[in-house]
N, CA, C and O of each residue as an XYZ file, in Angstrom:
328
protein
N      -7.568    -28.453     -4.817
C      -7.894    -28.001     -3.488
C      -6.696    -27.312     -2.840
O      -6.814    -26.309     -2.135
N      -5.550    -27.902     -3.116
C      -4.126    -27.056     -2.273
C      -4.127    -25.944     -3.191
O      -4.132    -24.832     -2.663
N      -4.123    -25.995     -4.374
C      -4.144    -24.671     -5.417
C      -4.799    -23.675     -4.267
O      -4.241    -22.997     -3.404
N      -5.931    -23.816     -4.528
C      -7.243    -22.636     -3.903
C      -6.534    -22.310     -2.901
O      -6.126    -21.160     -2.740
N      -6.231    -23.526     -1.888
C      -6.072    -23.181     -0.712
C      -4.898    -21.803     -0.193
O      -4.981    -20.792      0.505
N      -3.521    -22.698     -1.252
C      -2.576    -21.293     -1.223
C      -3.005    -20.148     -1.966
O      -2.554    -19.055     -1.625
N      -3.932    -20.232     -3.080
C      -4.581    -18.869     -3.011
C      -4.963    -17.835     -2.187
O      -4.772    -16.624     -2.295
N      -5.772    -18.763     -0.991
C      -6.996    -18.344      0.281
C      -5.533    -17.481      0.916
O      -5.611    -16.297      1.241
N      -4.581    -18.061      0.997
C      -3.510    -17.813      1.800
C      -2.771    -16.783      1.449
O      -2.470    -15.861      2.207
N      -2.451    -16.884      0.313
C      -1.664    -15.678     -0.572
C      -2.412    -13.928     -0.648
O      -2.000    -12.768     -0.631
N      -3.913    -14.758     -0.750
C      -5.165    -13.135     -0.677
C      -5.042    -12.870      0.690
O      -4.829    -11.684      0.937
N      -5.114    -13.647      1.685
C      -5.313    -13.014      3.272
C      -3.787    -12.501      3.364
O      -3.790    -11.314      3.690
N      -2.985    -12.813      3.252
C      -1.702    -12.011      3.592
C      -1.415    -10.780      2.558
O      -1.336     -9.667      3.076
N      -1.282    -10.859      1.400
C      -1.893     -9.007      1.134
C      -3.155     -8.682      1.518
O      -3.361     -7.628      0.916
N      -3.768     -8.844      1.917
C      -4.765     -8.357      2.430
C      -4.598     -7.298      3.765
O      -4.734     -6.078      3.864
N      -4.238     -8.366      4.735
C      -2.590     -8.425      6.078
C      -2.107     -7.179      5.806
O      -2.454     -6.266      6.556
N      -1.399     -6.957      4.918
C      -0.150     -6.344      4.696
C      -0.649     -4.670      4.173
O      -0.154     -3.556      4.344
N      -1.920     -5.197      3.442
C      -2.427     -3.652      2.881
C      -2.970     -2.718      4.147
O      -2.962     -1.494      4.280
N      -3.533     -3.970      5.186
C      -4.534     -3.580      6.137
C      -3.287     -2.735      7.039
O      -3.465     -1.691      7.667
N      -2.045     -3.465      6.915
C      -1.352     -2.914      8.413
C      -0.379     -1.853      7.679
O       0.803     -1.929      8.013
N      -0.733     -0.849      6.699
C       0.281      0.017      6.123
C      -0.247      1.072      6.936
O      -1.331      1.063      7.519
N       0.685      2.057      6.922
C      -0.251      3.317      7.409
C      -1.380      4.103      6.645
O      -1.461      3.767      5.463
N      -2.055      4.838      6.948
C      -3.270      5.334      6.468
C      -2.746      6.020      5.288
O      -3.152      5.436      4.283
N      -2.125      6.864      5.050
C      -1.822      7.653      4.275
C      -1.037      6.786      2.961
O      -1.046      7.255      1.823
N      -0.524      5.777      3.214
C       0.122      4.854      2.385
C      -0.704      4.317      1.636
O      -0.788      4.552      0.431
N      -1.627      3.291      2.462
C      -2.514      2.557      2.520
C      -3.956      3.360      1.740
O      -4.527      2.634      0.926
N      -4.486      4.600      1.912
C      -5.337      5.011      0.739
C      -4.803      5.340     -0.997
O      -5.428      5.059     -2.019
N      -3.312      6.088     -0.866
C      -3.121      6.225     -2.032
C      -2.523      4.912     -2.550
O      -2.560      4.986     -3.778
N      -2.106      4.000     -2.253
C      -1.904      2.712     -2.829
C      -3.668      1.696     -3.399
O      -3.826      1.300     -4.553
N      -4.607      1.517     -2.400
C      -5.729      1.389     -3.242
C      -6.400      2.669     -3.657
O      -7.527      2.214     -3.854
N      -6.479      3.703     -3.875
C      -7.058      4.331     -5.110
C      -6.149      4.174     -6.119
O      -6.671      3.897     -7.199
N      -4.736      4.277     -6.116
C      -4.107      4.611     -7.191
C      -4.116      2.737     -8.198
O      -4.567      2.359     -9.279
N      -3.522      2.219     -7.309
C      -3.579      0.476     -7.702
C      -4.670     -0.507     -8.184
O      -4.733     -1.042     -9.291
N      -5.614     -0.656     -7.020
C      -7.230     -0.577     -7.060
C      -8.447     -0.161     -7.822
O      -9.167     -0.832     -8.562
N      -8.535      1.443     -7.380
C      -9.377      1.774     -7.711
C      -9.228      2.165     -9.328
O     -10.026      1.745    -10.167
N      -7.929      3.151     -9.695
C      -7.031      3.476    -10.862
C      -7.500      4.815    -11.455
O      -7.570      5.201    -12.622
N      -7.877      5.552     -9.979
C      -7.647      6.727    -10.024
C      -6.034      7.328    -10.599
O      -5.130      6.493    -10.618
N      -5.743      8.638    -11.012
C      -4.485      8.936    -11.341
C      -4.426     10.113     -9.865
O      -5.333     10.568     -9.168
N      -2.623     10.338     -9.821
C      -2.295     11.262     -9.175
C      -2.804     12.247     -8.767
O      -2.952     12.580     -7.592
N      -3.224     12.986    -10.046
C      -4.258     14.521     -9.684
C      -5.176     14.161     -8.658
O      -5.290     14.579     -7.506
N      -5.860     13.233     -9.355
C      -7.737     12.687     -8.539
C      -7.185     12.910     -7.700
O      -7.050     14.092     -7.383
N      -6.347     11.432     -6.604
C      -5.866     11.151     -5.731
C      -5.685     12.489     -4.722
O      -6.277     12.445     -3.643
N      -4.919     13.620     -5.033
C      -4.779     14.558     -4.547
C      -5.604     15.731     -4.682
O      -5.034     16.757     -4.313
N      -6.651     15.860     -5.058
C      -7.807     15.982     -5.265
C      -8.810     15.919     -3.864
O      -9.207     16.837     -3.146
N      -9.055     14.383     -3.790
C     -10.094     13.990     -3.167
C      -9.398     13.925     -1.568
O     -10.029     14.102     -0.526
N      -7.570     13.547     -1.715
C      -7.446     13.917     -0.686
C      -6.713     14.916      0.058
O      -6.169     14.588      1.112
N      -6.642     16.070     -0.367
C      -6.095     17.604     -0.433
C      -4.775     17.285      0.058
O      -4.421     17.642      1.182
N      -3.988     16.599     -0.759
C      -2.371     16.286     -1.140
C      -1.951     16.985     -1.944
O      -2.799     17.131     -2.824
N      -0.616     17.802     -2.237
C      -0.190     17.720     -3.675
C       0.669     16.217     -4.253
O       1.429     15.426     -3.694
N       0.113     16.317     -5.613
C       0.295     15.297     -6.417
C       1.892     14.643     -6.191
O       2.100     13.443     -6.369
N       2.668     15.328     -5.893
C       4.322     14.725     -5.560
C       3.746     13.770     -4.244
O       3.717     12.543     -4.343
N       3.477     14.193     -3.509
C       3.028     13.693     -2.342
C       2.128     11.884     -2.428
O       2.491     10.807     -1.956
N       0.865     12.265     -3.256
C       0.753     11.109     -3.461
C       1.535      9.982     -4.269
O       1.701      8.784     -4.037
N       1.936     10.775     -5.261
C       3.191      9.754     -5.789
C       4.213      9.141     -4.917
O       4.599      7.979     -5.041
N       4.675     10.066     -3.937
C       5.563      9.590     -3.204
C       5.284      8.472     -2.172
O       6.088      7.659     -1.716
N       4.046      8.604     -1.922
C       3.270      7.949     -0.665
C       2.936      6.807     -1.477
O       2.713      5.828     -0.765
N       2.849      6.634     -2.400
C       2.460      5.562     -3.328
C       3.738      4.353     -3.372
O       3.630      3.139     -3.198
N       4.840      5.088     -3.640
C       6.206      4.410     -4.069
C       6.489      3.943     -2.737
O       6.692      2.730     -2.685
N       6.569      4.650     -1.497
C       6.697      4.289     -0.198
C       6.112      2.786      0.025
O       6.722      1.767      0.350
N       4.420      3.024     -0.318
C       3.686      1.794      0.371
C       3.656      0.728     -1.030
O       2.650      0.093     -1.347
N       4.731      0.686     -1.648
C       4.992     -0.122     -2.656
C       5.965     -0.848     -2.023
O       6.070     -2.047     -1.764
N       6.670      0.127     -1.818
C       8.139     -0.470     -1.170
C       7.839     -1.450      0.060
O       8.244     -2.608      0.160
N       7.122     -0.817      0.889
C       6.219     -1.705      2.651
C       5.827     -2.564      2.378
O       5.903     -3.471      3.206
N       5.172     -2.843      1.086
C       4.478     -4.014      1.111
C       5.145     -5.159      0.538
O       5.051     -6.308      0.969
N       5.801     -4.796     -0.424
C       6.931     -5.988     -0.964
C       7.739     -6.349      0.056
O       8.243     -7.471      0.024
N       8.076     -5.230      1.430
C       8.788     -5.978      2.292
C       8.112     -6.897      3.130
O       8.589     -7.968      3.507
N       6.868     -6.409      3.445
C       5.843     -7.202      4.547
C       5.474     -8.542      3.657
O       5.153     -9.537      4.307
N       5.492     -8.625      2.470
C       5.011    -10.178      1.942
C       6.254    -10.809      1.694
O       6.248    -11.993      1.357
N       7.232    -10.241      1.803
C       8.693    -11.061      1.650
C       9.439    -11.706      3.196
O      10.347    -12.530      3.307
N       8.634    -10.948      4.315
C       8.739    -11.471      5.374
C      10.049    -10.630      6.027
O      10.391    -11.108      7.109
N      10.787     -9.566      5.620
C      11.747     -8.282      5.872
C      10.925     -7.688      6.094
O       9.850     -7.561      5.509
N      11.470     -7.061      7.322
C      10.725     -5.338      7.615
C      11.589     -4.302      6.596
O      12.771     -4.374      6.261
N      10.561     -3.314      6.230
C      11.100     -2.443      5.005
C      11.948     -1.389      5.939
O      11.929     -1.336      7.169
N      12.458     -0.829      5.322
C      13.493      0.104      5.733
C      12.318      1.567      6.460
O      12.634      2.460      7.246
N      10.761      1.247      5.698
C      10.064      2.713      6.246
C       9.874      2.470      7.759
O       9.929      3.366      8.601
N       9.605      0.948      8.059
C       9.268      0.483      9.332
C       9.998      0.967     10.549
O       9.396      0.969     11.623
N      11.313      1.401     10.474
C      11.573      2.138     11.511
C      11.456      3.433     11.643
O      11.989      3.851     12.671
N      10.954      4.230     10.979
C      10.812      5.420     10.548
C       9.209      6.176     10.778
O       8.159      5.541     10.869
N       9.328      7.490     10.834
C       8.256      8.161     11.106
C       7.837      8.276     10.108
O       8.464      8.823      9.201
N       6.671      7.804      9.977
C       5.476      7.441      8.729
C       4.224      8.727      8.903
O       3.669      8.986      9.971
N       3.937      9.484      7.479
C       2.641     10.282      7.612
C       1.322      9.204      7.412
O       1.259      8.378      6.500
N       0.432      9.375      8.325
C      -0.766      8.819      8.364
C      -2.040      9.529      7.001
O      -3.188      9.087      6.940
C-alpha cells in the first residue's frame, strides 16, 4: 500500500511538472518522449524547424529534472518560447 501510494505521488508530480512547462517545451517533450514521434514529424505538425524542436526538447528536459529535484532550473528565470 505505501509502494502504490509513493507511486500515486511520484506520477502526480511529473505530471505537476510536465503540466507547468511552457507550451512549446511541454508539446515537443510529449510527442517526442510520449508519443515517439521523431524530430522531422515534430516539426512538421508543428511548423518548427527541426533544430528548434530538438532544442526545445533538451530545454524541457533540463526544467523538468529541475522541477522534480525541487531546484528551479536555470530556464526559469529566463524568457521562455511558448
Amino acid at each position: 500500500m505505501v509502494a502504490l501510494d509513493r507511486q500515486d505521488s511520484t506520477r502526480m508530480d511529473l505530471e505537476r511538472a510536465v503540466a507547468s512547462l511552457p507550451d512549446g517545451y511541454r508539446e515537443v517533450l510529449v510527442l517526442h518522449d510520449v508519443e515517439g514521434y521523431t524530430h522531422e514529424e515534430i516539426a512538421g505538425l508543428l511548423g518548427i524547424d527541426r533544430g528548434t524542436s530538438k532544442s526545445q526538447l533538451s530545454r524541457a528536459r533540463r526544467e523538468l529534472r529541475a522541477r522534480l529535484s525541487g531546484f528551479p532550473g536555470k530556464e526559469t528565470s529566463e524568457a521562455r518560447p511558448s
